[in-house]
C-alpha positions in Angstrom: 10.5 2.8 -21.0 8.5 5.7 -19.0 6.6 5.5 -16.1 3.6 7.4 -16.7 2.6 10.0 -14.0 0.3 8.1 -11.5 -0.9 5.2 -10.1 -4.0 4.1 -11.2 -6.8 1.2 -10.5 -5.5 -2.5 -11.6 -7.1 -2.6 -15.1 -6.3 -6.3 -16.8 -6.9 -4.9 -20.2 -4.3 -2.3 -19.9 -1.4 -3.9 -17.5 0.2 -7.2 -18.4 0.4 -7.7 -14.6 1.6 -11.3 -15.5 5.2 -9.9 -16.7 5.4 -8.1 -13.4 8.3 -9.6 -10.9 9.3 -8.0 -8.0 11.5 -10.5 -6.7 9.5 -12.0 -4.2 7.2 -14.9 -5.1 4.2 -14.5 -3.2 3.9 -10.5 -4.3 3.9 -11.5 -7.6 2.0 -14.6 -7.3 -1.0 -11.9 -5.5 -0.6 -9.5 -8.3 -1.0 -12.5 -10.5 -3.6 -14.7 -9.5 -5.5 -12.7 -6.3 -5.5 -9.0 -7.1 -7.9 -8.4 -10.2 -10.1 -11.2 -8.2 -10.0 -9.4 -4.6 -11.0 -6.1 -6.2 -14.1 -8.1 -8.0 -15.2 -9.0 -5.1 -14.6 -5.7 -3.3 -12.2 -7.1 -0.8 -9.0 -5.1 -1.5 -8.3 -2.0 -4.4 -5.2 -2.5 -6.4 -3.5 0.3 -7.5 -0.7 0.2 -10.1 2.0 2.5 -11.8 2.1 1.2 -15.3 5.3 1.9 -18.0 4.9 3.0 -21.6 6.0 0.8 -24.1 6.9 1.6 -27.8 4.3 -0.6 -29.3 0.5 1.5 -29.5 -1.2 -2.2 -29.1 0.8 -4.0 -26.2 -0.5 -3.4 -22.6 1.6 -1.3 -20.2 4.3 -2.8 -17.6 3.8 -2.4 -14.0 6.9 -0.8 -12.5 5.0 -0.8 -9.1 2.0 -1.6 -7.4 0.2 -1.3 -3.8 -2.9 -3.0 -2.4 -5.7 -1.2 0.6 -7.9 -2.8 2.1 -9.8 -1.8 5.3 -9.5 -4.3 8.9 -10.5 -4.1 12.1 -8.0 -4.7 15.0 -8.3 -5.1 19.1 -8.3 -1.4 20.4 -5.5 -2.8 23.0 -3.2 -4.1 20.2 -2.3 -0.8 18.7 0.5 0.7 19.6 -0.6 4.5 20.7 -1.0 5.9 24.1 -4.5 8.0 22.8 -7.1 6.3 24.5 -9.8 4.9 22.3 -13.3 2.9 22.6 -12.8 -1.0 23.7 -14.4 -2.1 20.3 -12.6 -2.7 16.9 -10.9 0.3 15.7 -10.8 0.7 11.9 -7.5 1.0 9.8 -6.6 0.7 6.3 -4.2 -1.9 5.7 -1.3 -2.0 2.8 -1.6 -5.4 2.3 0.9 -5.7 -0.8 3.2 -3.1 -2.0 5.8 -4.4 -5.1 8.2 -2.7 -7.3 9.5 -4.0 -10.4 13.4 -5.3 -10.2 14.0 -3.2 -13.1 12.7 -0.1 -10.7 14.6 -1.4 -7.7 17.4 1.0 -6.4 15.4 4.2 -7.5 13.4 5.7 -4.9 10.2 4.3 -6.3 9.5 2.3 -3.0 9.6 4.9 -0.9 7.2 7.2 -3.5 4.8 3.9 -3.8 4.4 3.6 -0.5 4.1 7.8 -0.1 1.4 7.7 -2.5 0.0 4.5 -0.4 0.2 6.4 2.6 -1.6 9.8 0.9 -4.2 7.7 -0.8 -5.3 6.4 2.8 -5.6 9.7 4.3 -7.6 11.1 1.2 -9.8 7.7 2.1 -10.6 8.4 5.3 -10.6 12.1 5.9 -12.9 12.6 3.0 -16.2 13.7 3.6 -17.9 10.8 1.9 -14.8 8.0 2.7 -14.7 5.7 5.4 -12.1 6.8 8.5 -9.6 5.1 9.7 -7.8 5.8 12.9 -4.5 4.6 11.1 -2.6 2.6 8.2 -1.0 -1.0 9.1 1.1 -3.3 7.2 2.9 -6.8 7.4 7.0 -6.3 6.4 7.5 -9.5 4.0 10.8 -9.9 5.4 13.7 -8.3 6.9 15.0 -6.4 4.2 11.6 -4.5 3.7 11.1 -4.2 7.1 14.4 -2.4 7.0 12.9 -0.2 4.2 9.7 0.6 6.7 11.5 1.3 9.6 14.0 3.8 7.5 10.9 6.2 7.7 11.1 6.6 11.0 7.2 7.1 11.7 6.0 3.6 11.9 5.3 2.2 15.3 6.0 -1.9 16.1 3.4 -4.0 17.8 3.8 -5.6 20.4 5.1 -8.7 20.2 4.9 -8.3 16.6 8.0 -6.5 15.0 6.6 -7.0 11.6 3.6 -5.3 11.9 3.7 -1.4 11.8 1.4 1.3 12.2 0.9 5.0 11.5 -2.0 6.8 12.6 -3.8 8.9 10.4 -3.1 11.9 12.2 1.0 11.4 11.8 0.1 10.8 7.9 -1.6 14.2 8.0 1.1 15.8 9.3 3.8 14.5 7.2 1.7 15.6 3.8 0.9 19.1 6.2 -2.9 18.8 5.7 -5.7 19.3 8.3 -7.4 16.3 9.8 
């Protein structure tokens, strides 16, 4: 199988998103039964990196996926020392991020969650997107919060060790474009 070039929006009548199996239950069971649904209602945007298959008439595999969606948090609960208004500060949350067990093991994780990452700035630093003063996102578990912490640029909350933030302007520097 190849992976075709890009991500692209969740599309139920190309993806067989129900073959998809990351290894974690509740990823797959929000890819399943929440993601297509979500983006209907304008909730969340799913994004996903489907696989060609031989057959011209079977829907593509998803070899990874990631999920934005925009919140609000308490100005005092992000860790930064820039000092910002005392009303909600915006941020775009990753609020799912999967790779396929049969993509497991081949850097695809960290290039999902690049692309996740890149997608957010291009959100909120274009001229007609919404800013953001930063990304945040919920580690599953231990082993991804392992795989988060590996880059080095996420910041803990307090009280909080699975929740990370990046602020928009540390993005812009690691992709080495203007904000």
């Amino acid at each position: 199988m190849k992976q075709k070039a890009e991500f692209q929006p969740l599309n139920l009548d190309r993806v067989n998103h129900k073959s998809f199996d990351c290894g974690i239950e509740s990823i797959n069971t929000y890819l399943y039964r929440y993601a297509a649904r979500n983006m209907g209602l304008g909730l969340s945007s799913t994004f996903v990196l489907p696989v060609a298959v031989n057959t011209q008439y079977q829907k593509y595999e998803i070899a990874a996926f990631y999920t934005l969606a925009h919140q609000s948090l308490v100005t005092e609960s992000i860790p930064t020392d820039q000092n910002l208004p005392r009303y909600p500060t915006p941020v775009i949350l990753i609020a799912q991020l999967g790779v396929s067990v049969a993509y497991q093991g081949q850097g695809l994780g960290r290039n999902t969650l690049l692309t996740a990452l890149e997608h957010s700035l291009a959100i909120s630093s274009h001229p007609t997107g919404v800013p953001s003063f930063g990304v945040v996102l919920d580690a599953i578990n231990d082993k991804a919060l392992s795989f988060y912490r590996s880059f080095e640029f996420f910041q803990e909350f307090v009280g909080s060790p699975n929740k990370l933030f990046v602020s928009m302007k540390s993005i812009a520097y690691l992709f080495d474009k203007n904000f």
